[in-house]
C-alpha positions as CSV (number, residue, x, y, z in Angstrom):
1,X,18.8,95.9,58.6
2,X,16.0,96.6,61.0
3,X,14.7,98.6,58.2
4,X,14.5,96.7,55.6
5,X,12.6,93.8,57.7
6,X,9.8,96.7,59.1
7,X,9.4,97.8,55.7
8,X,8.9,93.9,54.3
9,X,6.3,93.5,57.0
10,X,4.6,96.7,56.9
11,X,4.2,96.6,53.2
12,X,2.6,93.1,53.6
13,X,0.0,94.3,56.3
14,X,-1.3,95.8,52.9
15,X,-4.4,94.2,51.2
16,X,-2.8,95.3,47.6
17,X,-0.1,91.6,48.6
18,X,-1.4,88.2,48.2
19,X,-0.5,85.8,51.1
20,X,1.8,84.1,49.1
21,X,3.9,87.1,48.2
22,X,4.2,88.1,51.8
23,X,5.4,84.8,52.3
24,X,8.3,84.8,49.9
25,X,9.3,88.6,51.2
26,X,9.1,87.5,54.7
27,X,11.8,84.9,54.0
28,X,13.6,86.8,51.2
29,X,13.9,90.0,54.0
30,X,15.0,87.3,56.9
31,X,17.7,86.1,54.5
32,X,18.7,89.5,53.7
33,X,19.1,90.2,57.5
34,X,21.0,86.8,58.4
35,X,23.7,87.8,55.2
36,X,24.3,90.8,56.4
37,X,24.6,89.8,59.6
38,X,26.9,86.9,58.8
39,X,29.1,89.2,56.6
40,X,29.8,91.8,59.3
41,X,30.9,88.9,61.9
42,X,32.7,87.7,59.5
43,X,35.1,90.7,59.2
44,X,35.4,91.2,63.0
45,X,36.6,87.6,63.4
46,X,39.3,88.1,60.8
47,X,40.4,91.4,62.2
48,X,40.4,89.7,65.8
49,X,42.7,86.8,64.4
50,X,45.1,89.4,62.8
51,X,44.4,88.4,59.3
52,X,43.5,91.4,58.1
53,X,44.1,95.1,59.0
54,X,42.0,97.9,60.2
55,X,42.8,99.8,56.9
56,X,41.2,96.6,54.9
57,X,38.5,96.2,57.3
58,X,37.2,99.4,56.7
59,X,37.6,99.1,53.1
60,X,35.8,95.6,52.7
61,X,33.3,97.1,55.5
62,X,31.9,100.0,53.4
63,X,32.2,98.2,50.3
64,X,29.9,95.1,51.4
65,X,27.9,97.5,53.2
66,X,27.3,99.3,49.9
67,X,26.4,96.6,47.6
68,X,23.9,95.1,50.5
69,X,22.3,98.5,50.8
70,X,22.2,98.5,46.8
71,X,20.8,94.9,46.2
72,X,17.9,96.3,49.3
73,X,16.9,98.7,47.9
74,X,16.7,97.4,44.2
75,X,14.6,94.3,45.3
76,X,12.2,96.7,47.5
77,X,13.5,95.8,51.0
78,X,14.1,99.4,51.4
79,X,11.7,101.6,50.1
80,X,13.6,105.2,49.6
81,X,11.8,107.7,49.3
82,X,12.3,110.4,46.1
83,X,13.1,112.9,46.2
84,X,10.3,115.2,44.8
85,X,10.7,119.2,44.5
86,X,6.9,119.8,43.2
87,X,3.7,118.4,44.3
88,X,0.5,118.9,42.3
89,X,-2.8,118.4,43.9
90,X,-6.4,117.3,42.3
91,X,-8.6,119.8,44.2
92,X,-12.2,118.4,43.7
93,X,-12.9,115.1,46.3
94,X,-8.7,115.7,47.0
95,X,-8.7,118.7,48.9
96,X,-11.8,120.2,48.8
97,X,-15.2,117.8,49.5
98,X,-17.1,118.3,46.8
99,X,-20.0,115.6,48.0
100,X,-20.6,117.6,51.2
101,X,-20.1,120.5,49.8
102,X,-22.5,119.9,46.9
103,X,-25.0,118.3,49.1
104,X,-25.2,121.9,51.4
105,X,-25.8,123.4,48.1
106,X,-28.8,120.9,47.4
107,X,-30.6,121.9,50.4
108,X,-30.3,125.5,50.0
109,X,-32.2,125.2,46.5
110,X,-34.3,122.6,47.6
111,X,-35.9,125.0,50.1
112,X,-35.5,128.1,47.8
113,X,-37.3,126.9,44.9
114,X,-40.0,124.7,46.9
115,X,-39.3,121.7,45.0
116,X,-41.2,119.2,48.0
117,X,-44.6,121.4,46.7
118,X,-43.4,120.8,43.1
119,X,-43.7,116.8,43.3
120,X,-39.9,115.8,44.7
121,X,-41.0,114.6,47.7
122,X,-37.5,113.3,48.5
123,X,-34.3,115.4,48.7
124,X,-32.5,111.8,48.5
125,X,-33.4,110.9,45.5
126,X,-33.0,114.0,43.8
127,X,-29.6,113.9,44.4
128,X,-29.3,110.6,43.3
129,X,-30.9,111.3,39.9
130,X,-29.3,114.5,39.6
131,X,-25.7,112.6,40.2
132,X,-26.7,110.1,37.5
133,X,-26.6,112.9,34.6
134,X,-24.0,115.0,36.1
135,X,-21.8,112.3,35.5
136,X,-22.8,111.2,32.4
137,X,-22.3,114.8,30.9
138,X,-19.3,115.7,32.8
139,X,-17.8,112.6,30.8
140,X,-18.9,114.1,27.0
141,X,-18.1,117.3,28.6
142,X,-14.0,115.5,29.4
143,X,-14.2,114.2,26.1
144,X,-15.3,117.5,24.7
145,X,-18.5,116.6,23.3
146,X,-20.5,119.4,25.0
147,X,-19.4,123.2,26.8
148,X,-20.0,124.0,29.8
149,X,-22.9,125.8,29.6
150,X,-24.6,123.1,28.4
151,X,-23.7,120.6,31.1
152,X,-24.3,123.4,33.7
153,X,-27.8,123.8,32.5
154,X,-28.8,120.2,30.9
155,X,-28.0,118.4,34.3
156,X,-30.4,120.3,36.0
157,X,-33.3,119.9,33.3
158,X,-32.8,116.5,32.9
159,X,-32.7,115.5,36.6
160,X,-35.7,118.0,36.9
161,X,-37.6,115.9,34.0
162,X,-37.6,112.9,35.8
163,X,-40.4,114.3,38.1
164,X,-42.1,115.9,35.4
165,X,-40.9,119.2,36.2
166,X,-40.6,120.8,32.6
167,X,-39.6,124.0,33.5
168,X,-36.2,125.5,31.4
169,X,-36.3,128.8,34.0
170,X,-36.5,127.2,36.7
171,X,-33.7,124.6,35.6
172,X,-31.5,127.9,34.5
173,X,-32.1,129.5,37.8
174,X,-30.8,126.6,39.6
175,X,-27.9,126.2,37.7
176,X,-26.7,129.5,37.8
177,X,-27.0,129.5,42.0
178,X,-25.5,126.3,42.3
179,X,-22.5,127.3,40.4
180,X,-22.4,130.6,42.2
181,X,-23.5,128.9,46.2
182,X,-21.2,126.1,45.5
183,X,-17.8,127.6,45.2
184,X,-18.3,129.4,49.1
185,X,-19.0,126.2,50.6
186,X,-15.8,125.3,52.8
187,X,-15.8,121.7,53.9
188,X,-12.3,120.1,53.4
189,X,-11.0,116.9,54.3
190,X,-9.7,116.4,57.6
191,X,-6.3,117.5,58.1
192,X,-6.1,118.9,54.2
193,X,-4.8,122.2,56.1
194,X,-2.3,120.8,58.9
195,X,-0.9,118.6,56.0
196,X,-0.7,121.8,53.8
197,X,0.8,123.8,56.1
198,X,4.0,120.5,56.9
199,X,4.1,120.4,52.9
200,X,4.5,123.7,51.6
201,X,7.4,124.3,54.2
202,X,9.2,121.7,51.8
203,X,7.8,121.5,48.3
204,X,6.7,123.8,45.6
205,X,2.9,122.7,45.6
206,X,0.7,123.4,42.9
207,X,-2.9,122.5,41.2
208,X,-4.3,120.7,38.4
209,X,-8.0,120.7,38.1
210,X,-10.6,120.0,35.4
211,X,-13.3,122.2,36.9
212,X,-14.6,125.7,35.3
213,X,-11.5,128.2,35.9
214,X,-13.7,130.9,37.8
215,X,-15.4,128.5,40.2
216,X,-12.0,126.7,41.7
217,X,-10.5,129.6,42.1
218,X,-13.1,130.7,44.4
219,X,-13.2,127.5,45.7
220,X,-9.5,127.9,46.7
221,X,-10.4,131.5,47.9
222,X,-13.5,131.0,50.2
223,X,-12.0,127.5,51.7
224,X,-8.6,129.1,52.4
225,X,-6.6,127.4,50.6
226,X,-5.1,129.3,48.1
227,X,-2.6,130.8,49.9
228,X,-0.6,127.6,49.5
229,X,-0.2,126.8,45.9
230,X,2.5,128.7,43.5
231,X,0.8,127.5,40.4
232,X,-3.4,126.7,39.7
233,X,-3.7,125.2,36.4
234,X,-7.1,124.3,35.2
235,X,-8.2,122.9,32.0
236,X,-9.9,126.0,30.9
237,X,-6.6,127.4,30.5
238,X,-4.4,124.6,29.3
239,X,-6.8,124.1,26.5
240,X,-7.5,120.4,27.8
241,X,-8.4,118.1,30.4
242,X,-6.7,115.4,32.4
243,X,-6.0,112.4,31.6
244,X,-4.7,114.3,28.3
245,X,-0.5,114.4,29.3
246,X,-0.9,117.5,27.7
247,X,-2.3,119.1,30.6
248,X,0.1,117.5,32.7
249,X,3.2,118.8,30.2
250,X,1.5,121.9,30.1
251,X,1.7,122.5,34.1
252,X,5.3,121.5,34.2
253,X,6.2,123.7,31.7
254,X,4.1,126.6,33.5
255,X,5.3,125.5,37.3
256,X,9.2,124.9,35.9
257,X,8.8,121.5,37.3
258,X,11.0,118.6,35.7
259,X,8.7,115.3,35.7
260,X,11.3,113.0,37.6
261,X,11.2,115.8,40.8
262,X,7.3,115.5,40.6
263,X,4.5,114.0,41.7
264,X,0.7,114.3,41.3
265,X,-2.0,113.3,44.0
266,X,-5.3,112.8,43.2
267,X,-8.6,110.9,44.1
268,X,-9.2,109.2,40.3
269,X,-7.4,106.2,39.2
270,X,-8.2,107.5,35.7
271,X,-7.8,111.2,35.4
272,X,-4.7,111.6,37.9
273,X,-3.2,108.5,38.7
274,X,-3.1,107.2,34.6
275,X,-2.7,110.6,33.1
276,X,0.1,111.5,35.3
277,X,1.6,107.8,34.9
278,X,1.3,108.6,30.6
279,X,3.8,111.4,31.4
280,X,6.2,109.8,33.7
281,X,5.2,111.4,36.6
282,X,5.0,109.6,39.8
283,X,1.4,109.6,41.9
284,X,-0.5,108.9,44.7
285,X,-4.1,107.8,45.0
286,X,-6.2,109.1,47.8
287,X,-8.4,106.1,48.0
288,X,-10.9,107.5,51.1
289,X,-13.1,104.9,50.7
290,X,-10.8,102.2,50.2
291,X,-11.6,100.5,47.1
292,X,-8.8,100.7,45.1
293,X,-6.4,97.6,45.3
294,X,-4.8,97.4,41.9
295,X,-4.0,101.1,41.3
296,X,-0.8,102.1,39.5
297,X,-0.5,104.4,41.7
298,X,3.3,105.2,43.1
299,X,1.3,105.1,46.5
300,X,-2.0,105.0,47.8
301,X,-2.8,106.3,50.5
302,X,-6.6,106.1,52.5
303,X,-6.2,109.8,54.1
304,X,-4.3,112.7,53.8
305,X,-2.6,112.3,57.0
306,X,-0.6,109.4,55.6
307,X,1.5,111.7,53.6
308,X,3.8,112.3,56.7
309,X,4.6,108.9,56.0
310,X,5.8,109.5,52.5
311,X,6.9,113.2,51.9
């Protein structure tokens, strides 16, 4: 009973409730309490007055317990949690901090190919203008409108051309050590590995990634994390990208993993949290920067360490 009143009010501490909801499941989980309450004194008072036996006491004990515990747990006054048997993991902004890891990157080139002497006076907004068409082309690139040697290249020319820097060798060079400099870059986020470490001792955990299949994979090898996942599917090898649900049936057909003992956690609303939901597979959001209020997300969660608290 304690439970089911600690998990009404810690749910409500949320920002994702409205006031007036909290309200209603304040007083909805008080009433729950009281009945129960009410129900079990109930019983002892007719077994002190000899009206009914221990045999029946037991009997309507366990059965009013059951049908309490039933109608909690159906109107969310206890949260149970599932059972799960395989966990897949984004790895890009999940796991592994692509922005820091990108940004070390940035400075390495910067200073290799002079670009302060070239007219980009400011590493700042280089990055900002090369973010700006990296993320327009990794969309066509999702939606399979370009490869990726295009987008590999043509983010780096076009970020280049705004400072009228017209220079296809020097945009190919920079692409080609970015995507090989990235990759050994090691920054994680904090406790990706302690959380690791508590969840492969329980769970089959696995990964699903839309990045190019040889750079994750040295990704997972340089940061040291791919000691810890049984399966790594990316979309190079599935043949698609998330949010397709065929990448998603495609890595629980590879991973042996039945949907309903699954769940996927990721950092995009879109691309994990919806593509998994389109499959029937439960999900959690890692929201780091907080954001993300309405997400249909199974949980959300604002850093890893919070998955103690559901896994």
């Amino acid at each position: 009973m304690i439970v089911a009143y600690n998990t009404v009010n810690k749910e409500c501490n949320e920002s994702q409730y409205n006031h007036q909801h909290c309200i209603t499941r304040h007083r909805a989980g008080e009433f729950f309490i009281f009945s129960c309450f009410h129900n079990d004194i109930k019983l002892i008072l007719q077994i002190y007055y000899n009206k009914v036996t221990f045999v029946k006491f037991f009997k309507r004990f366990f059965f009013k317990s059951s049908q309490w515990l039933i109608l909690a747990i159906n109107t969310g006054y206890i949260v149970a949690n599932k059972k799960y048997a395989h966990i897949f993991f984004d790895l890009d902004n999940t796991l592994w901090d692509f922005e820091a890891n990108s940004i070390e990157t940035f400075r390495d080139l910067f200073i290799k190919y002079d670009l302060e002497n070239r007219g980009i006076v400011s590493f700042d907004k280089f990055i900002q203008v090369y973010h700006k068409h990296n993320s327009l082309l990794w969309e066509f690139y999702r939606q399979g409108k370009i490869v990726k040697e295009v987008l590999n290249i043509r983010r780096f020319s076009m970020a280049l051309d705004e400072f009228g820097i017209g220079d296809h060798l020097l945009s190919s060079n920079m692409a080609g050590d970015y995507v090989e400099q990235s990759p050994t870059k090691t920054q994680l986020f904090p406790d990706a590995f302690a959380i690791l470490d508590y969840l492969s001792s329980k769970y089959r955990l696995h990964i699903i990634t839309n990045g190019f299949e040889e750079v994750q994979f040295r990704k997972l090898s340089y940061s040291g994390l791919r000691k810890y996942f049984s399966g790594i599917i990316t979309s190079e090898e599935a043949g698609t990208k998330k949010p397709d649900p065929a990448i998603f049936n495609y890595a629980l057909s590879f991973c042996k993993a039945d949907v309903n003992e699954s769940v996927m956690i990721g950092d995009d609303e879109e691309i994990d949290v919806l593509g998994a939901f389109n499959v029937g597979m439960d999900s959690i959001l890692v929201d780091y920067a907080g954001k993300n209020n309405q997400s249909k997300a199974t949980h959300r969660i604002n850093s890893l360490q919070e998955l103690y608290d559901i896994l």
